[in-house]
PLY file of the C-alpha trace (Angstrom):
ply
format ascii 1.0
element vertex 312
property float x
property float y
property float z
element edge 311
property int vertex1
property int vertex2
end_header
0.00 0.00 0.00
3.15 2.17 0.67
4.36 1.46 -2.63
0.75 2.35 -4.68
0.50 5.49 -2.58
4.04 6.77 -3.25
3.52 6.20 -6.51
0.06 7.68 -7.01
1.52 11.04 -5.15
4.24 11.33 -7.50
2.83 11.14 -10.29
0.09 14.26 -9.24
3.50 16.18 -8.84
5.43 14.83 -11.99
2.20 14.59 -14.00
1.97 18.91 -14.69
5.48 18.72 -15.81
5.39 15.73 -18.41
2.03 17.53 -20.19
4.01 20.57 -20.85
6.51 18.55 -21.65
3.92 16.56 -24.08
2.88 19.72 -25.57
5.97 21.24 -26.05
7.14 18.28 -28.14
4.15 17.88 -30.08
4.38 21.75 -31.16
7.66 21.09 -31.84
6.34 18.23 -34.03
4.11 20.11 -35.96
6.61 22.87 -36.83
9.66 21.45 -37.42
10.52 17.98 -38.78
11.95 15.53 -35.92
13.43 11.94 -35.98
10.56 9.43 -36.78
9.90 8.32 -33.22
9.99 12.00 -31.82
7.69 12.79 -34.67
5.54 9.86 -33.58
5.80 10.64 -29.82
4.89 14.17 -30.33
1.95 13.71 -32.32
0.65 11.39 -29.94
1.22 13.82 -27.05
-0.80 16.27 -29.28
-3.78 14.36 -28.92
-3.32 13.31 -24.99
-5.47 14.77 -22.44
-3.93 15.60 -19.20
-5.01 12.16 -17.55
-2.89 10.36 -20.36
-0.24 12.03 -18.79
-1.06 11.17 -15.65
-1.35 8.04 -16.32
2.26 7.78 -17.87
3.46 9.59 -14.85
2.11 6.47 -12.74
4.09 3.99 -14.69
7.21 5.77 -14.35
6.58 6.87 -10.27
5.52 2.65 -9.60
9.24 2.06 -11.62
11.16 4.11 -9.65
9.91 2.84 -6.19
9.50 -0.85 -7.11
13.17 -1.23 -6.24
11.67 -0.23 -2.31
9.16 -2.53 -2.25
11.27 -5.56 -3.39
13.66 -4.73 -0.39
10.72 -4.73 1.87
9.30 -7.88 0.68
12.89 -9.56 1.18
12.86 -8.08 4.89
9.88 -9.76 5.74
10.69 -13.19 4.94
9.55 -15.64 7.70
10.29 -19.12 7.95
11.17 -21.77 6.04
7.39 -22.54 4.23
7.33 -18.81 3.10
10.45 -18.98 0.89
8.34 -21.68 -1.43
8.40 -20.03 -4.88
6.75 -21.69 -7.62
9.21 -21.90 -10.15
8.26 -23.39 -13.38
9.01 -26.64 -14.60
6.97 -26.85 -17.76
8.92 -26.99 -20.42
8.80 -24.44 -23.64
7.03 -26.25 -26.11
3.88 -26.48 -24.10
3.83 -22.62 -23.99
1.92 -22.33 -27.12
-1.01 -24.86 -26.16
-1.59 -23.49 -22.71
-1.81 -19.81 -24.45
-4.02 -21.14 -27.07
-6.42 -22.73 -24.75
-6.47 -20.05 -22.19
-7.39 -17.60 -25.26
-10.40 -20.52 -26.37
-12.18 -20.57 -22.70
-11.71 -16.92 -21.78
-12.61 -15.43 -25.36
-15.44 -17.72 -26.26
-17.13 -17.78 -23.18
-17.32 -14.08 -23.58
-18.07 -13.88 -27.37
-20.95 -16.44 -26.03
-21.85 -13.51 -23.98
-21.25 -10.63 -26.13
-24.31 -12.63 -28.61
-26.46 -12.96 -26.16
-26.27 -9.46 -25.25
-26.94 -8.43 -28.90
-29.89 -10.80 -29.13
-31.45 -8.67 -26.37
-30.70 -5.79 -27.63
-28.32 -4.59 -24.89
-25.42 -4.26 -27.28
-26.46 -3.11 -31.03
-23.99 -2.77 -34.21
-22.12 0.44 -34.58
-23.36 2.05 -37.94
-19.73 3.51 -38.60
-17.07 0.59 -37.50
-13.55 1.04 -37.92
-11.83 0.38 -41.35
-10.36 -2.87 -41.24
-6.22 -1.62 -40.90
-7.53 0.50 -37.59
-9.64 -2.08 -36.75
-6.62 -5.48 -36.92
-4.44 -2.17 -34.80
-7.10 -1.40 -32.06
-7.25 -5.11 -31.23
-4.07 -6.85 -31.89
-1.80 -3.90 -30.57
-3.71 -4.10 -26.89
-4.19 -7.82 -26.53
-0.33 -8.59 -27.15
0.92 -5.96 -25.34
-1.74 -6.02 -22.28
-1.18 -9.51 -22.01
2.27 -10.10 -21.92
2.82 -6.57 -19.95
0.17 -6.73 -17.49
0.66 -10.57 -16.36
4.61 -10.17 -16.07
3.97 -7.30 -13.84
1.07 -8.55 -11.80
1.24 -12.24 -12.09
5.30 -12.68 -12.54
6.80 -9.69 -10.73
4.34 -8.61 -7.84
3.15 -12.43 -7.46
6.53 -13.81 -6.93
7.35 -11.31 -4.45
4.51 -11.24 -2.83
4.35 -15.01 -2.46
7.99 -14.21 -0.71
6.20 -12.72 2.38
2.48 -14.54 2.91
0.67 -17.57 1.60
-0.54 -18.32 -1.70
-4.32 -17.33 -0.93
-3.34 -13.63 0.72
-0.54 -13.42 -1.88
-3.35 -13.90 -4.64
-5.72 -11.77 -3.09
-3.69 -8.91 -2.57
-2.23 -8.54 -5.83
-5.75 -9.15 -7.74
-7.17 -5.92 -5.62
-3.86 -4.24 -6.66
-4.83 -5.33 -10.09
-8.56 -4.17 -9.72
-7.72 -0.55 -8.43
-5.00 0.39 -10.93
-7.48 -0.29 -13.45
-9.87 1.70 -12.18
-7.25 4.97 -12.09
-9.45 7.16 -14.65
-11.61 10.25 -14.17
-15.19 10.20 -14.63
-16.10 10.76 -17.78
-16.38 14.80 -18.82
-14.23 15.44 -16.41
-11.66 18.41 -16.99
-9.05 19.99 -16.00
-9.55 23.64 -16.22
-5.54 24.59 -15.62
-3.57 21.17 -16.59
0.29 23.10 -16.51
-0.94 24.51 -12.77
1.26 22.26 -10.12
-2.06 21.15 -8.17
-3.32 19.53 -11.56
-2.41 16.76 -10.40
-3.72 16.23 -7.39
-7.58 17.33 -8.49
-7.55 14.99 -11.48
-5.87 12.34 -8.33
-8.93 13.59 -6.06
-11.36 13.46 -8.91
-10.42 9.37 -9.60
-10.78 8.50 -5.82
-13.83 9.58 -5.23
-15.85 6.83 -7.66
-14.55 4.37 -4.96
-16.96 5.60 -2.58
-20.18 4.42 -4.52
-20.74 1.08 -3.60
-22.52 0.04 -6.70
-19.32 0.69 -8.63
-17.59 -2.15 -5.85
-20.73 -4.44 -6.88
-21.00 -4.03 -10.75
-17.08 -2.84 -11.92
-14.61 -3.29 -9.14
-15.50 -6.94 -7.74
-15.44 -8.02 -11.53
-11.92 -7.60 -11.86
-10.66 -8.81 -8.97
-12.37 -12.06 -10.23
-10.58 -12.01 -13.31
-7.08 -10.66 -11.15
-8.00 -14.20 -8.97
-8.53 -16.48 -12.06
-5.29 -15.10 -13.41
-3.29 -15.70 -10.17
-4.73 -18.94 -9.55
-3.59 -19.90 -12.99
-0.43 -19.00 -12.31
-0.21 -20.90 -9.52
-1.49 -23.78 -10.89
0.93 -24.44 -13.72
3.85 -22.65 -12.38
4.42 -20.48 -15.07
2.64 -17.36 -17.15
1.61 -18.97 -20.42
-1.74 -20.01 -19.32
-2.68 -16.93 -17.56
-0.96 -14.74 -20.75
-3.69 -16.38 -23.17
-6.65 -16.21 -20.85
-5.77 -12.28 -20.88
-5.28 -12.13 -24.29
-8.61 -13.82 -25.01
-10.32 -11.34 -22.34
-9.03 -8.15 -24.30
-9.64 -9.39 -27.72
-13.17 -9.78 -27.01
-13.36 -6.35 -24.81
-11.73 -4.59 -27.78
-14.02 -6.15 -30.65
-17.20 -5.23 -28.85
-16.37 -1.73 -27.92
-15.31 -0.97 -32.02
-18.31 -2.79 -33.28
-21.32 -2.38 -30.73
-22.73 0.75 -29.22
-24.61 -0.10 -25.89
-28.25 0.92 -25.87
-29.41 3.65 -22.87
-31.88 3.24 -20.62
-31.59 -0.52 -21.43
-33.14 -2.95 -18.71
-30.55 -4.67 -17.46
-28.51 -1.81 -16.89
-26.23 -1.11 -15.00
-26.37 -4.55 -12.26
-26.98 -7.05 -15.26
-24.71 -5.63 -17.41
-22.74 -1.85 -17.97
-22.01 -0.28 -20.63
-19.12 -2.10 -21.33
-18.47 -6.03 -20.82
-16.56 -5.94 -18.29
-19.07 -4.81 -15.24
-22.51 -6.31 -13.97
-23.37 -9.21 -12.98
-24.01 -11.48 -16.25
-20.00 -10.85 -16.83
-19.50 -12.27 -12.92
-21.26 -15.57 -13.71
-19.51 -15.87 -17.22
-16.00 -15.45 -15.32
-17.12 -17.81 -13.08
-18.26 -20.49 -15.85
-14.87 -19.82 -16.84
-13.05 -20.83 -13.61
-15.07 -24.20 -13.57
-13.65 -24.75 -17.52
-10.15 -23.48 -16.21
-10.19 -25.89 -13.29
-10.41 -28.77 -15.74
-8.25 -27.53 -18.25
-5.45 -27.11 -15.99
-5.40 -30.52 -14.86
-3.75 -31.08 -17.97
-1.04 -28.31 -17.58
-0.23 -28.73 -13.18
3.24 -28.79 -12.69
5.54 -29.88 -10.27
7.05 -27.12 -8.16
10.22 -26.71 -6.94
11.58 -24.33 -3.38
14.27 -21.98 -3.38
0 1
1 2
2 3
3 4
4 5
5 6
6 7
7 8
8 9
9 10
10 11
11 12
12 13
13 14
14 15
15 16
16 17
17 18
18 19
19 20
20 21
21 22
22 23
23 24
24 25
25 26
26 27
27 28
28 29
29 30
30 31
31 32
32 33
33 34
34 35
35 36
36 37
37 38
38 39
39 40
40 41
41 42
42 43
43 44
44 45
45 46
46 47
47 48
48 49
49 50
50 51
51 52
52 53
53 54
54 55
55 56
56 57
57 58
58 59
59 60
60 61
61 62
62 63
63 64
64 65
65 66
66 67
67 68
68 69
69 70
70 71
71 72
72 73
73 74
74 75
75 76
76 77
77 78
78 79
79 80
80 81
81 82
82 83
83 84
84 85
85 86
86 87
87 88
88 89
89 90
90 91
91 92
92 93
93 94
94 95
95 96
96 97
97 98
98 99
99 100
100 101
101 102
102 103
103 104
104 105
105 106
106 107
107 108
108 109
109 110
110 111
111 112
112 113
113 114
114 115
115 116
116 117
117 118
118 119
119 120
120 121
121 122
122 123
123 124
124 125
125 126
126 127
127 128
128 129
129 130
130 131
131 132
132 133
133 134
134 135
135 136
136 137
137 138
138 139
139 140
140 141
141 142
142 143
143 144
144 145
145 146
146 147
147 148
148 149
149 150
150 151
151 152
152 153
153 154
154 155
155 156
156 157
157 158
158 159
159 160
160 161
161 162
162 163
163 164
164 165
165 166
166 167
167 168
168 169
169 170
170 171
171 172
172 173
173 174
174 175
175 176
176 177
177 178
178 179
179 180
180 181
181 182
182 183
183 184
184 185
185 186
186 187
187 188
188 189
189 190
190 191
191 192
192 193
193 194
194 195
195 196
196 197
197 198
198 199
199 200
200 201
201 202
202 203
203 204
204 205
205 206
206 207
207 208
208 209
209 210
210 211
211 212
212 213
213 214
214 215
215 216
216 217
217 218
218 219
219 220
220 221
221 222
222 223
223 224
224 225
225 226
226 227
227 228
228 229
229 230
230 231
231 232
232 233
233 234
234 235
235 236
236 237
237 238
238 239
239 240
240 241
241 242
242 243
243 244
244 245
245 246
246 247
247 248
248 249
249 250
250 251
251 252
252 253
253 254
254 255
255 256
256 257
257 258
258 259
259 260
260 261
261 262
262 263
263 264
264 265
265 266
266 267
267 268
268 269
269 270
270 271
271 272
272 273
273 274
274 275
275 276
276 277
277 278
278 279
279 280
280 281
281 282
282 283
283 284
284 285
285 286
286 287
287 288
288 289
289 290
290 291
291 292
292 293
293 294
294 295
295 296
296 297
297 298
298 299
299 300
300 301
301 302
302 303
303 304
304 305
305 306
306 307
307 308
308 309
309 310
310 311
């Protein structure tokens, strides 16, 4: 908690500094020519809003005191049964089928979802989809890089440690709420910044994201659903004693997620929102019982990928 704090107050002070940063490259962009990945970079800054920044600003403050928190974690080592790491033994070449079937059970379990949520009209076709170029980009680009990014962070990196200093169940639970609330580190939508370069910016865009936590049917509908999926992940992990399985369940989870948002528009005012369903996927309470059709499918599909374990 240290460590997410630390982090999430450095980045309200760094965050003012990096947008006019941003800006000044992307004016510099559009007036001069640059080398192609500061042309890139400033064009994209261009287009950020302040919480992009922010939320760059997190990444880099979480960096810079991870190096803390792994000292910590090695200071709190107790006995012989917490130093139990879970080192994999499965060999490469079953990499690619326990990606592959992670990506079958979490993506069609949701695509089963995402058609029965069109058939009742929750979720209707967007008149003006993407062209297919930005389209292949908007999926493939996130579920790659979420994937592999996200569960080496969260299920190799934070895992492992934690696993270091408590038992598998806490370990699992505390990183899957870690999981949940970095997720959730976004403004409410229409919410501005009037001053972004003032130094406080920061901080009321920081104020601004807390406060959602508060409303308890954001815990019920959005928050509890992805600690589920932070748990199935974990557990996973644990399970096979390696990333590949937990990778591919990921990747099938953001595929989906992706490919819904570009080609349906939800419907207001629609019944079942917002406790059967929100506006996206990945809230409500039809998306809790298709995660949890997914751990029963998981549970017998890792029988086939349990390794043995070995202690450091």
């Amino acid at each position: 908690m240290v460590w997410v704090l630390s982090s999430l107050l450095l980045a309200a002070i760094l965050a003012p500094w990096v947008y006019q940063g941003g800006k000044a490259l992307a004016a510099a962009a559009a007036s001069q020519d640059l080398p192609g990945l500061l042309e890139w970079l400033g064009a994209a800054c261009g287009k950020s809003k302040f919480a992009r920044f922010y939320s760059r600003s997190l990444s880099f403050s979480a960096l810079v005191f991870l190096p803390f928190l792994y000292r910590r974690i090695r200071q709190l080592r107790v006995g012989d049964d917490h130093r139990k790491s879970t080192n994999a033994l499965t060999p490469w070449k079953s990499a690619p089928l326990q990606i592959l079937t992670g990506i079958l059970i979490s993506a069609g379990l949701l695509l089963i979802l995402v058609m029965v949520l069109r058939e009742l009209r929750v979720y209707t076709l967007d008149p003006d989809p993407p062209r297919l170029p930005k389209f292949l980009a908007a999926v493939l680009i996130p579920t790659v890089a979420a994937s592999l990014m996200e569960e080496w962070v969260f299920r190799g990196l934070l895992l492992g440690l934690w696993l270091k200093s408590s038992r598998p169940l806490m370990a699992c639970v505390g990183t899957s709420l870690l999981f949940a609330f970095l997720h959730f580190l976004e403004p409410p939508v229409g919410f501005a910044i009037l001053d972004p370069s003032a130094p406080t910016a920061g901080f009321q865009l920081l104020g601004r994201i807390l406060f959602h936590f508060a409303d308890p049917q954001f815990f019920v509908t959005d928050f509890a659903t992805l600690f589920v999926v932070g748990m199935i992940l974990a557990w996973a992990r644990l399970r096979t004693g390696a990333l590949w399985f937990s990778i591919g369940l990921h990747a099938g989870w953001v595929m989906v997620f992706k490919i819904c948002n570009l080609l349906y528009v939800d419907t207001p005012d629609h019944p079942l929102h917002p406790w059967g369903v929100g506006k996206n996927i990945r809230s409500g309470l039809l998306p809790m019982i298709t995660l949890g059709l997914t751990a029963v499918l998981c549970h017998f599909a890792l029988r086939r990928f349990g390794t043995q374990r070995k202690s450091v």
